[in-house]
C-alpha positions as CSV (number, residue, x, y, z in Angstrom):
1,X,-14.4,-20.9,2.7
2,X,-17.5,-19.9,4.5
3,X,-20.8,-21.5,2.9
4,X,-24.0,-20.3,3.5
5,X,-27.0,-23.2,2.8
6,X,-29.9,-21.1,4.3
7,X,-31.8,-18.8,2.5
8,X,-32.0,-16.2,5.9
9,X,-28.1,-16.3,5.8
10,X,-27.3,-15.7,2.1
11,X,-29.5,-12.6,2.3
12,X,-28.7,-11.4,6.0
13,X,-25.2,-11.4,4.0
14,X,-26.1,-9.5,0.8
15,X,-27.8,-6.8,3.4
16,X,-25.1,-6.9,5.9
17,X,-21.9,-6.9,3.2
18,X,-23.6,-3.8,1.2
19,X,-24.5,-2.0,4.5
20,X,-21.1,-2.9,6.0
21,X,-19.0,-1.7,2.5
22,X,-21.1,1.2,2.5
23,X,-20.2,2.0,6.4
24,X,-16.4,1.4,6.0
25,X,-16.2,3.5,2.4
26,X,-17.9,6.4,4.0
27,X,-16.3,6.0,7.5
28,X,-12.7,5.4,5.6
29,X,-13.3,8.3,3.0
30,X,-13.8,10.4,6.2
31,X,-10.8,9.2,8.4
32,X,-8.9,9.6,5.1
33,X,-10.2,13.3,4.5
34,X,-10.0,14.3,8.4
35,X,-6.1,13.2,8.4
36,X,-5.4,14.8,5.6
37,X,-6.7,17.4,7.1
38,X,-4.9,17.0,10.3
39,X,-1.6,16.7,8.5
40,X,-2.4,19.8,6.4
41,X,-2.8,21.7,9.8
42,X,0.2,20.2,11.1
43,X,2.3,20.9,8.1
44,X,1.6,24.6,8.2
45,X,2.0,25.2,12.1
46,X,5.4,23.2,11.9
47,X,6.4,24.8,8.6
48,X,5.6,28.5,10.7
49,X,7.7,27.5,13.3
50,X,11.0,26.1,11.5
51,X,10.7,29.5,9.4
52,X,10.8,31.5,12.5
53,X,13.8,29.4,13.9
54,X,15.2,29.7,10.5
55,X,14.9,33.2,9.8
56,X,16.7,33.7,13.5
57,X,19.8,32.0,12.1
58,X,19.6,33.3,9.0
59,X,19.7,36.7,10.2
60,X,22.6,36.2,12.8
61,X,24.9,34.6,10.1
62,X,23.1,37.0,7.3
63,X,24.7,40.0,9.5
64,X,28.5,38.7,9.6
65,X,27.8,37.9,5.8
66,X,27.2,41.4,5.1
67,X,30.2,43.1,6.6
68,X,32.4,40.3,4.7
69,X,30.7,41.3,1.7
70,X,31.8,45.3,2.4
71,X,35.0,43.9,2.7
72,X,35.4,43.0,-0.7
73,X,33.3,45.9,-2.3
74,X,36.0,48.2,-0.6
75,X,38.6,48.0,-3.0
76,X,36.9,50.2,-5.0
77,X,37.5,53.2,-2.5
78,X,40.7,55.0,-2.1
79,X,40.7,54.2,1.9
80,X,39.8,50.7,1.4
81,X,42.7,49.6,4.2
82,X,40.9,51.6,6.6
83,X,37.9,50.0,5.3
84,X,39.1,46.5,5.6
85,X,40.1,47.6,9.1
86,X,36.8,48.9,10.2
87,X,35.1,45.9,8.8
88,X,37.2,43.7,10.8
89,X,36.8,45.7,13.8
90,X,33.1,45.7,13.6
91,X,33.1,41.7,13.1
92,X,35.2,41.0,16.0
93,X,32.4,43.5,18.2
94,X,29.6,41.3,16.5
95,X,27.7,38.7,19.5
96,X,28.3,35.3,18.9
97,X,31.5,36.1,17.3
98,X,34.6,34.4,18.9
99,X,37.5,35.7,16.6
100,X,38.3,37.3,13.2
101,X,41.0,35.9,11.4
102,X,42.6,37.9,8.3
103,X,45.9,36.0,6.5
104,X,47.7,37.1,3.1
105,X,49.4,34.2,1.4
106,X,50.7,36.4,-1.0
107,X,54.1,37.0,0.9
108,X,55.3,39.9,-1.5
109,X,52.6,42.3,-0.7
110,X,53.7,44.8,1.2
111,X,51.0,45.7,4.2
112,X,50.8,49.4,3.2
113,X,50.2,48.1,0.0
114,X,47.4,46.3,1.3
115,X,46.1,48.8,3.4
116,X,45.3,51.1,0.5
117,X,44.0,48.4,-1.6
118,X,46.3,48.8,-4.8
119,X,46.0,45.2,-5.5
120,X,42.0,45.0,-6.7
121,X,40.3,42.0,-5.6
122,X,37.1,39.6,-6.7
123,X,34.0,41.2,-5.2
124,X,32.4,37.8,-6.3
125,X,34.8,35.6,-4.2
126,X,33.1,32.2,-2.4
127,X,31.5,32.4,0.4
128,X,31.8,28.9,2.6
129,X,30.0,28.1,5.7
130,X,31.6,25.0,8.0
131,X,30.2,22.6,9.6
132,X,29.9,23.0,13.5
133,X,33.0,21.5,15.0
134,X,34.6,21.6,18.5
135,X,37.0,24.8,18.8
136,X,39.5,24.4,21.7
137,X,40.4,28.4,21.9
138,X,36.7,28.8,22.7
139,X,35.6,25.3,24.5
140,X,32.7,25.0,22.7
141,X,31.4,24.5,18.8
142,X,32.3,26.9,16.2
143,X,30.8,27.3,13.0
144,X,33.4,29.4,10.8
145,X,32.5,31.5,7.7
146,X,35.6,31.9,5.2
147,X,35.9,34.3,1.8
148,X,38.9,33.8,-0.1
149,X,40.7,36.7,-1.0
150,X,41.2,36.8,-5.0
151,X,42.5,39.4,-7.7
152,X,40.8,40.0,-10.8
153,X,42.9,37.3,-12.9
154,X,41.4,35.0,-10.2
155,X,44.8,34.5,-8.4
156,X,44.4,33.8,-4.6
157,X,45.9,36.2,-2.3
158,X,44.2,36.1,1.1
159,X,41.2,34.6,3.4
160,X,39.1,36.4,5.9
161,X,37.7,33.6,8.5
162,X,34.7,34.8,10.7
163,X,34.8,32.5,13.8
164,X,30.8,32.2,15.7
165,X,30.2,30.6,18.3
166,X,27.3,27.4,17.1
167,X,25.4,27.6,20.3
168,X,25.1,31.3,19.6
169,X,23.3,30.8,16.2
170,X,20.8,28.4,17.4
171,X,19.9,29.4,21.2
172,X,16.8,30.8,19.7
173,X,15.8,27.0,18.8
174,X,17.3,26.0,21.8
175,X,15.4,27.8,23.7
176,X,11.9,27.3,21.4
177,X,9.0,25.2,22.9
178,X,9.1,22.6,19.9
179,X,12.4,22.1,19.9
180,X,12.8,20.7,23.9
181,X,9.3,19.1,23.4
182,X,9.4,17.4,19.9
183,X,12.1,15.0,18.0
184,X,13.9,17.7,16.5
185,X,17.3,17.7,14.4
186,X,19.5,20.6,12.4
187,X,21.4,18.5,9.6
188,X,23.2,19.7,6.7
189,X,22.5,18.4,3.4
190,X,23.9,15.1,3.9
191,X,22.2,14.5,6.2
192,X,24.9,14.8,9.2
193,X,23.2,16.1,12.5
194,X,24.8,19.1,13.8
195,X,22.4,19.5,16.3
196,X,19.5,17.4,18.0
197,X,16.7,17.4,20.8
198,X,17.2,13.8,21.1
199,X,19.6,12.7,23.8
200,X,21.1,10.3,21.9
201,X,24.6,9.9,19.6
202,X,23.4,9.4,16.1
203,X,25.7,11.2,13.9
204,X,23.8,11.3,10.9
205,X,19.8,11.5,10.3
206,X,19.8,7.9,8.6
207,X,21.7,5.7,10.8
208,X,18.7,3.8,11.7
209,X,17.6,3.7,8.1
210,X,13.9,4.3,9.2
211,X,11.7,5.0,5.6
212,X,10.3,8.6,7.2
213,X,13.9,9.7,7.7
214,X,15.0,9.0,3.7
215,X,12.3,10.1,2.2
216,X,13.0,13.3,4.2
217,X,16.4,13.5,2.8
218,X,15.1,12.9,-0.4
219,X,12.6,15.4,-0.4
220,X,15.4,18.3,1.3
221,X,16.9,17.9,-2.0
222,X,14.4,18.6,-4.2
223,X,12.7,21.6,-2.4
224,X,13.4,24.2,0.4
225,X,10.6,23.2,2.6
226,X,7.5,20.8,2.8
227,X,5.9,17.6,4.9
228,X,6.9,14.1,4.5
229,X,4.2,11.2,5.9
230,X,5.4,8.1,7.0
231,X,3.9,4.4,5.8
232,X,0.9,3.8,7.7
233,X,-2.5,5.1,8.8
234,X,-2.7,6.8,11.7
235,X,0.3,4.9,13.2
236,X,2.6,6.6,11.0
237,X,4.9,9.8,11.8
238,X,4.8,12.9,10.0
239,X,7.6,15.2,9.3
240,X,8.1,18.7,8.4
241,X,11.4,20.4,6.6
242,X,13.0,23.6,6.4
243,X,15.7,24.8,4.7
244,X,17.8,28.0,5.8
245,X,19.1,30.4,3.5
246,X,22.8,31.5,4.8
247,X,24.0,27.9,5.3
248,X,23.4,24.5,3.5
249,X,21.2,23.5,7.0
250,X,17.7,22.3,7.0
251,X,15.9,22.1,10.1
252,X,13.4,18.7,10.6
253,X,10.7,18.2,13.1
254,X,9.2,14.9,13.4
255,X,5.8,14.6,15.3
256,X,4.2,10.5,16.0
257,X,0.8,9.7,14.4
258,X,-0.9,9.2,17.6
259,X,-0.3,12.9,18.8
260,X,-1.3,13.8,15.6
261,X,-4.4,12.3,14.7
262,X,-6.0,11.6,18.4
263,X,-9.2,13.0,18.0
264,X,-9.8,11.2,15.0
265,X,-8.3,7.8,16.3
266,X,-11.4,8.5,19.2
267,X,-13.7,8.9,16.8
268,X,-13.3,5.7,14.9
269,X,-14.0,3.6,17.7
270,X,-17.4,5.5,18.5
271,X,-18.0,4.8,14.4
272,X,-17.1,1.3,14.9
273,X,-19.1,1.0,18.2
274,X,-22.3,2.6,16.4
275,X,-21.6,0.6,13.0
276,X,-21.7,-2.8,14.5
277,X,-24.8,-2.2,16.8
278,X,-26.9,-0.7,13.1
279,X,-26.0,-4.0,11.6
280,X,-26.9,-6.5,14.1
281,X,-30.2,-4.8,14.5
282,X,-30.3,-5.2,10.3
283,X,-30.0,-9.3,10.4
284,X,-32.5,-9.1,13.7
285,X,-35.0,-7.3,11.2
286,X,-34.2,-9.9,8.8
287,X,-34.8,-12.9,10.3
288,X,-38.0,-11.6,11.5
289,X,-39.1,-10.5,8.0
290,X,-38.2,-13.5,6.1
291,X,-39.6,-16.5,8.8
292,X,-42.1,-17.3,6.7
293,X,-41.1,-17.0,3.1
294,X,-38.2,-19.3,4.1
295,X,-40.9,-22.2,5.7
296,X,-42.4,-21.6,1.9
297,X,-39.1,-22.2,0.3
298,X,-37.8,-25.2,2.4
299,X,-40.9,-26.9,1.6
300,X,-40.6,-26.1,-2.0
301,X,-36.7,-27.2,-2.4
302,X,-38.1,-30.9,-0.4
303,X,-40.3,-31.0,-3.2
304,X,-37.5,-30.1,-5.6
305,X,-35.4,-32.9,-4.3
306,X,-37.8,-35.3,-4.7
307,X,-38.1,-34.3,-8.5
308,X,-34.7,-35.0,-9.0
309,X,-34.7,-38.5,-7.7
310,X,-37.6,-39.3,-10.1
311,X,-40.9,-38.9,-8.0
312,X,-43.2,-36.4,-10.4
313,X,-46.3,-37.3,-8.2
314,X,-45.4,-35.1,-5.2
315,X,-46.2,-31.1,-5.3
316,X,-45.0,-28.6,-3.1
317,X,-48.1,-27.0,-0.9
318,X,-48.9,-23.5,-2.0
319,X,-50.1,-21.9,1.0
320,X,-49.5,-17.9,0.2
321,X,-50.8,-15.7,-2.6
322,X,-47.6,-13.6,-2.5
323,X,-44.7,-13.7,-5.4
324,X,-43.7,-17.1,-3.5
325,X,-47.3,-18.3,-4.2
326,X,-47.0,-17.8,-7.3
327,X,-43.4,-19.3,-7.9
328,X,-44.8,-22.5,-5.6
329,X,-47.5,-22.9,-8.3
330,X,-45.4,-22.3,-11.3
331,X,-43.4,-24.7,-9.6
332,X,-45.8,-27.4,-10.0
333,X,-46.7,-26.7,-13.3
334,X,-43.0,-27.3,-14.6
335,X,-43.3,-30.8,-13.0
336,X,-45.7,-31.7,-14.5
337,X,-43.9,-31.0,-17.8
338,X,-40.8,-32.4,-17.0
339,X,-41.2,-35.9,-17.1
340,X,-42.1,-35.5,-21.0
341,X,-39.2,-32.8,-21.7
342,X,-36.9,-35.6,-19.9
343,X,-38.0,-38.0,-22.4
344,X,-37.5,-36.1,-25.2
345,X,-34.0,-35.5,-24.0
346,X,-33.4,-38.9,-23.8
347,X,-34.7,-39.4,-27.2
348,X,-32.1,-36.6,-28.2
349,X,-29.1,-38.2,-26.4
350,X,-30.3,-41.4,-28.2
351,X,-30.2,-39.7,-31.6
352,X,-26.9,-38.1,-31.5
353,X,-25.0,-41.5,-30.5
354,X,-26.6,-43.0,-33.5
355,X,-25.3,-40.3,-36.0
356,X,-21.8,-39.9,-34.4
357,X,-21.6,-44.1,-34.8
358,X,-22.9,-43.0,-38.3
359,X,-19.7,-41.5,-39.4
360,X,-16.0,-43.1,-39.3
361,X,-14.7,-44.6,-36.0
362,X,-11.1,-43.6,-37.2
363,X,-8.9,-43.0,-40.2
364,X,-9.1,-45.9,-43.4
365,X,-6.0,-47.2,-43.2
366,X,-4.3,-47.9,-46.4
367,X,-0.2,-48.0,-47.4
368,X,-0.4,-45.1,-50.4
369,X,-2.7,-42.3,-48.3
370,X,-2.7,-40.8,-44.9
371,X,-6.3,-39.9,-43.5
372,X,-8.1,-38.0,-41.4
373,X,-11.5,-36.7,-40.9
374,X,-13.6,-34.9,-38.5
375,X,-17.1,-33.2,-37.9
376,X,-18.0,-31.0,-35.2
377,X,-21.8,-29.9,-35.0
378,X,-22.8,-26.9,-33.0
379,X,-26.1,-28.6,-31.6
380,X,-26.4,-32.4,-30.2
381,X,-27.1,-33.6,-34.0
382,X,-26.1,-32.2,-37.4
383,X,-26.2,-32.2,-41.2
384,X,-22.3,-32.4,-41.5
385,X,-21.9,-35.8,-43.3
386,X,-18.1,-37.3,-44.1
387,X,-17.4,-41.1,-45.2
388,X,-14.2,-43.5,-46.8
389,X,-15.3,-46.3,-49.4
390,X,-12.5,-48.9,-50.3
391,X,-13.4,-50.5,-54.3
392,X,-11.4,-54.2,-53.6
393,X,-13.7,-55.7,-56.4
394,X,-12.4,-52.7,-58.8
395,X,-8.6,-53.0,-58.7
396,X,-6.8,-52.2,-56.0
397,X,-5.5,-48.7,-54.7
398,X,-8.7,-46.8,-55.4
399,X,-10.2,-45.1,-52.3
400,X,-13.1,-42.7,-52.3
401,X,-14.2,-39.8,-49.9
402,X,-17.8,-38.2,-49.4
403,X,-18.6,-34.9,-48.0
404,X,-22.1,-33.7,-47.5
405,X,-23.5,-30.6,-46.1
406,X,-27.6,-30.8,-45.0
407,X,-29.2,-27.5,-45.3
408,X,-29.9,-26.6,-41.6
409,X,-28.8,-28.3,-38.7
410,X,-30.3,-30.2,-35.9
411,X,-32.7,-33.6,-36.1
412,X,-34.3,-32.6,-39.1
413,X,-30.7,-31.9,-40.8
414,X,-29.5,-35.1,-38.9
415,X,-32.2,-37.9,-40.2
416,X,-32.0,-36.3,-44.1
417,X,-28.0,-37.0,-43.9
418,X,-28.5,-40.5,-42.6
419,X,-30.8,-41.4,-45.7
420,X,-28.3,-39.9,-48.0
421,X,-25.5,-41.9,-46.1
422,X,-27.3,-45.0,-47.5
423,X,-27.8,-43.6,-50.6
424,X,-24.2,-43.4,-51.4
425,X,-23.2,-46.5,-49.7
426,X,-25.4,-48.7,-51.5
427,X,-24.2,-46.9,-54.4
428,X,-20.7,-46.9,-54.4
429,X,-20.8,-50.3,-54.6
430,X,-22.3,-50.3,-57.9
431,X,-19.8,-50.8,-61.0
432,X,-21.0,-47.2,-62.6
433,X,-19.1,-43.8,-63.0
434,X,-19.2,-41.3,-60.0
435,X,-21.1,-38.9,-62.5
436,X,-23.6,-41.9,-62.7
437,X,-23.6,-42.6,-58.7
438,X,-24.3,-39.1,-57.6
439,X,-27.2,-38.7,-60.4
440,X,-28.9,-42.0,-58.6
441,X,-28.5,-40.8,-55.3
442,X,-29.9,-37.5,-56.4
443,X,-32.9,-39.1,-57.8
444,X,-33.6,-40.8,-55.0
445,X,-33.4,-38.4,-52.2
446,X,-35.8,-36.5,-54.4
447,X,-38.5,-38.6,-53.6
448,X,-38.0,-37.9,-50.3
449,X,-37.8,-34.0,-50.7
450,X,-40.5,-33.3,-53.1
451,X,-42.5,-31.5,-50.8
452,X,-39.8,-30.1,-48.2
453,X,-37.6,-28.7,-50.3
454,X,-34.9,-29.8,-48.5
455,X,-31.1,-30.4,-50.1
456,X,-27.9,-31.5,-49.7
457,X,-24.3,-30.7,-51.5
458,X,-21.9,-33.4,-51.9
459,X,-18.2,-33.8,-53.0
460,X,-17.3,-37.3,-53.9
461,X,-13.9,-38.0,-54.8
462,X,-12.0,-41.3,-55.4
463,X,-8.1,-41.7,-55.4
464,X,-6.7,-44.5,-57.4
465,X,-3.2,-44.5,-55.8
466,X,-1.7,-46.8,-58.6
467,X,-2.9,-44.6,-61.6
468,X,-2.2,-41.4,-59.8
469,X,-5.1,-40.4,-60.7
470,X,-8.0,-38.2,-59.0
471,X,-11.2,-38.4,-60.1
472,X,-14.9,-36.3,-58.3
473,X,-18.1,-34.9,-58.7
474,X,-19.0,-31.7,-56.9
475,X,-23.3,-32.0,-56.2
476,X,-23.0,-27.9,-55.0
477,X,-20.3,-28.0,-52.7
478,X,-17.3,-25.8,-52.5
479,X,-14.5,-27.5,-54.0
480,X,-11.9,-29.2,-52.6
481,X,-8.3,-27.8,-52.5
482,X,-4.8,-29.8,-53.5
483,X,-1.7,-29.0,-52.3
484,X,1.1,-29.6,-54.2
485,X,4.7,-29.6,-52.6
486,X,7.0,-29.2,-55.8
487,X,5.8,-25.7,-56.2
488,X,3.9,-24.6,-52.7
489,X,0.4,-24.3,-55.0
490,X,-2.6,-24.9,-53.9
491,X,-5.5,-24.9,-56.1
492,X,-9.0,-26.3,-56.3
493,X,-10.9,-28.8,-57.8
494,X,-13.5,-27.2,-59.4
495,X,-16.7,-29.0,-61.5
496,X,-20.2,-27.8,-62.5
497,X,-23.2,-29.2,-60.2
498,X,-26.2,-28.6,-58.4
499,X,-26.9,-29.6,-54.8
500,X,-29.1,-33.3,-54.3
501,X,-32.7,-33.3,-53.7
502,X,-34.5,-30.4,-56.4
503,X,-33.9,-31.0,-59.7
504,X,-34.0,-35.4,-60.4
505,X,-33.0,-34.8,-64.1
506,X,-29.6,-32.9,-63.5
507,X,-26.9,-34.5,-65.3
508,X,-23.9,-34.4,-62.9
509,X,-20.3,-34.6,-64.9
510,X,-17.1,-36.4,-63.5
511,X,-13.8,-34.5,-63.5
512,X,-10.2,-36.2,-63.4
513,X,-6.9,-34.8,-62.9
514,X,-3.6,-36.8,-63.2
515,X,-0.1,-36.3,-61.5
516,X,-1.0,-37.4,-57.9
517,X,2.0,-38.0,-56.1
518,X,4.1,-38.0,-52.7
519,X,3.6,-35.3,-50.8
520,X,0.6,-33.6,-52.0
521,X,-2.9,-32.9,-50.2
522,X,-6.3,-33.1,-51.1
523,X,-8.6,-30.9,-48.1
524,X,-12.5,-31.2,-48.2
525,X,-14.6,-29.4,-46.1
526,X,-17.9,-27.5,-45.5
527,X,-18.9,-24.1,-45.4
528,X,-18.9,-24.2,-41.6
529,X,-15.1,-23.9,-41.9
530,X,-14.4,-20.6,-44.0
531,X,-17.9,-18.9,-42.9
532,X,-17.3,-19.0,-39.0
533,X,-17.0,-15.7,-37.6
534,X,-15.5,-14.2,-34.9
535,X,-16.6,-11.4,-32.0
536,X,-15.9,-9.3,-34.2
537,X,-18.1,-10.5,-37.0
538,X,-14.9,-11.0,-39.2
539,X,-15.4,-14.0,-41.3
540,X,-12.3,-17.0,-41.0
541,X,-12.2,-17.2,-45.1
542,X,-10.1,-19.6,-47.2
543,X,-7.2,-17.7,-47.1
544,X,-6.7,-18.8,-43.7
545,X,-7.5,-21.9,-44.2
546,X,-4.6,-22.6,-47.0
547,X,-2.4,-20.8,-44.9
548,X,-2.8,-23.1,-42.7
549,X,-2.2,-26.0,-45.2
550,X,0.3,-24.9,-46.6
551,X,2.5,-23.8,-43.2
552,X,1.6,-27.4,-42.2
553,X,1.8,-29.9,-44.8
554,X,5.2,-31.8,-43.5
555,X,3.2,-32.9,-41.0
556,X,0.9,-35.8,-41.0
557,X,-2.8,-35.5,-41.7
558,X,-4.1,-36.1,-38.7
559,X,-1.5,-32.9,-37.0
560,X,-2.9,-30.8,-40.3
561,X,-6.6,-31.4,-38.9
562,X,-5.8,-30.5,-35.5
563,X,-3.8,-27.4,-36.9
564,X,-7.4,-26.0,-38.8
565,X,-10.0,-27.1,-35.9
566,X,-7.4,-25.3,-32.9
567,X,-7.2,-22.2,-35.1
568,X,-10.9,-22.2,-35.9
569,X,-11.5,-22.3,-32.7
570,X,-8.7,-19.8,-31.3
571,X,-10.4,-17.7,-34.0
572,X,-13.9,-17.7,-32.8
573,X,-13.0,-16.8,-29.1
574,X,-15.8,-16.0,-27.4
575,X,-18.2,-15.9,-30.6
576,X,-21.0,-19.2,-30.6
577,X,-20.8,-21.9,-32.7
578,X,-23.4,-21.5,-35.6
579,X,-22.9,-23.9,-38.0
580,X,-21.6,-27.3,-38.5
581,X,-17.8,-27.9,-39.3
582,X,-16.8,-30.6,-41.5
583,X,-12.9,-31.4,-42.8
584,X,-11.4,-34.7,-44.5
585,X,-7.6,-34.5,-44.9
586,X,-6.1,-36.7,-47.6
587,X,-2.0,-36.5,-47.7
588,X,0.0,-39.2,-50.4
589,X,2.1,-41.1,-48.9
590,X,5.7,-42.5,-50.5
């Protein structure tokens, strides 16, 4: 692949490739049109002359077709014998016509009988044409037209065979300019030749399989006359069809591309010639226009480079008042910025690798409970706040979960869920109810958000594995939802309570629910989950959500996480991020 570093080239490129697509689209859009064109003309000068050469055997086999026809119409008519006779008489005068042969297979008609016509015959009897083959009473081809004689219960009584001479029927092609000039063939509808211009000894049209000839064939059976063009451009041959009326023959003349489309082949090298002459004299102009806007730009992008190893001191020379002028000393106003911005950004990178060490490493391990949890924040820092406390010093199998939600997100968000994070540490070592935890962590953060009005919701539970017991405190947040596998329900545990941080006086109430056992699930997340939307602005809702829990809950917690976060994120598509997702999956082990 071709890459372009200098500014000159890149837009000697995006000049030259829209002048040059712009060249070739109108020079092919006029080949295309002019051999179109060409092929039209062709088509209808070919088509005139197979119809004359048609029409010529047509007539000559249309004439012995007519007195076979009086034949049969004669046995109307009292003198039909005479008839029959005179017909026969006339047909063996006829040019071209080498015998006429007249048999009766009906053995027990008498000849006087026949001559009169007593025995009534078809008038619609077949009518068959033969292919040209070599007759040795003539020495030469023969082309034989036979009616069979019938009576009117459809019983077979005679034939009357018309012998012409082939050659006869087609000297006027023979004798034709096209015919001894161009590739030229008569085939019947099988595509046998039965005559050709070609000195060769192909028997049939598609010996040599070539795609022209088939699709020819193809096209002789669904219409009486037309043009068929060969793959290619202007190396392809064209061919033109033509069916005859008095005999299943078709007459094909096949002309090369080159004959064809000459003029225009001519032209497109003087279009080329021109083409390539306009565009170099485009990049000439270019290079001259653009000498010294790209000295302005090299000297800027030296400057840039020394940026990016760290050296702020250095400013690129502004030496124009022009649009690169100004972009030189906007240039050098960013610089000046970016040393501070960088800072900050460090600061930022800093701050989000304190919070992510903030929250669990990996899953609490413990013999009764299977654990997983997971927060995924849509900037570099969030509000999203998760956490596992183990109670040793009050009994064991008791093992508590938080989940917070900051209103917001970013730093602001971030440094309020850290200091509730401490909050509930300290406390949840304390020997009090939950009811009594949350109410002192709510007090305190309420010093701290007296004035901001900032808040936070909070769902502490606590699973005591040995009393199968649950026991929580909802502080605002949507409650959590338990799976239970006995009956495939999955309901929520619901409480009254106001978000931390407004009101320091709230009295928050502990909930408890018994009958925790193998198998069930306990799901805790944020709002983040159920409220992301998708490019559609459909929201993901908590019907998907238990959907999801409930097709997966054989599976381990950790697989059950991984099941909600791939189809949040499957459902969002191409939709942003805009808030931050929490989840905490809790499955009872045997």
């Amino acid at each position: 692949m071709i890459k372009l570093k200098g500014m000159q080239q890149r837009l000697a490129l995006y000049m030259f490739l829209p002048v040059a697509l712009l060249l070739a689209g109108m020079g092919a859009f006029g080949f295309i049109y002019a051999r179109n064109i060409l092929i039209a003309q062709w088509g209808e000068a070919a088509t005139l002359k197979l119809q004359r050469a048609a029409h010529n055997v047509d007539m000559r086999l249309g004439k012995a077709k007519e007195w076979l026809k009086m034949f049969h119409t004669a046995d109307d008519n009292p003198y039909a014998g005479y008839i029959h006779e005179l017909v026969i008489k006339q047909l063996e005068e006829m040019d071209g016509v080498a015998r006429v042969s007249l048999t009766w297979t009906d053995a027990g008609r008498p000849l006087a009988v026949a001559k009169r016509g007593l025995i009534p015959m078809l008038k619609g009897s077949s009518l068959n044409v033969t292919l040209p083959r070599y007759d040795s009473l003539v020495a030469n081809k023969t082309v034989t037209l036979a009616s069979d004689l019938k009576t009117e219960t459809n019983r077979t009584v005679g034939k009357l065979e018309v012998v012409l001479s082939f050659d006869y029927l087609i000297d006027t092609i023979l004798a034709s300019g096209w015919w001894q000039s161009d590739q030229a063939y008569l085939v019947d509808d099988s595509g046998n030749i039965l005559s050709s211009a070609q000195p060769d000894d192909r028997r049939r049209l598609d010996e040599v399989s070539t795609s022209l000839e088939l699709s020819t064939l193809k096209a002789m059976k669904e219409k009486s006359y037309g043009t068929v063009v060969g793959r290619g451009f202007f190396d392809t041959d064209v061919s033109g069809f033509y069916q005859l009326k008095e005999a299943p023959w078709t007459l094909i003349m096949i002309a090369p591309g080159k004959q064809i489309f000459s003029s225009v082949i001519q032209f497109r090298l003087y279009y080329f010639i021109t083409g390539t002459v306009f565009i170099l004299t485009i990049l000439l102009l270019i290079r001259l226009a653009l000498a010294r806007t790209v000295f302005s730009i090299k000297a800027l992008s030296d400057t840039a480079n020394k940026v990016a190893r760290g050296d702020f001191v250095t400013l690129a020379p502004s030496k124009t008042k022009d649009e690169v002028g100004e972009l030189i000393n906007s240039f050098n106003t960013m610089v000046l910025q970016l040393e501070e911005r960088i800072r900050l950004k460090e600061a930022m990178d800093l701050a989000m690798e304190v919070q992510q060490n903030l929250l669990p490493q990996k899953p609490l391990q413990t013999d009764n409970l299977d654990i997983a949890g997971k927060s995924i924040y849509c900037d570099e820092t969030g509000g999203d706040y998760f956490d596992y406390f183990q109670f040793p010093s009050q009994g064991p199998g008791k093992v508590g979960f938080a989940v917070g939600d900051v209103v917001g997100h970013g730093i602001s968000a971030a440094l309020l869920m850290t200091t509730v994070r401490a909050f509930i540490r300290s406390q949840m070592a304390q020997s009090s109810g939950l009811d009594q935890k949350v109410a002192d962590v709510n007090q305190l953060l309420c010093l701290d958000t007296f004035e901001s009005c900032d808040f936070m919701t909070l769902f502490l539970l606590v699973i005591d594995s040995v009393k199968k017991e649950l026991t929580w405190v909802r502080a605002g947040h949507d409650p959590a939802f338990i799976y239970d596998p006995s009956n495939g329900s999955i309901n929520e545990l619901e409480g009254r309570g106001t978000v931390l941080g407004i009101d320091s006086d709230w009295k928050f109430e502990e909930y408890k629910r018994a009958g925790w056992s193998e198998g069930q699930i306990v799901v805790i997340g944020t709002d983040g989950i159920w409220e992301t939307e998708n490019p559609q602005s459909e929201k993901f809702g908590k019907f998907r959500l238990r959907q999801i829990i409930r097709q997966h809950s054989q599976f381990s917690a950790q697989e059950i996480l991984k099941a909600i976060t791939e189809s949040l994120t499957a459902f969002r598509d191409t939709a942003p991020q805009d808030d931050d997702v929490t989840l905490v999956v809790v499955k009872a082990r045997s």
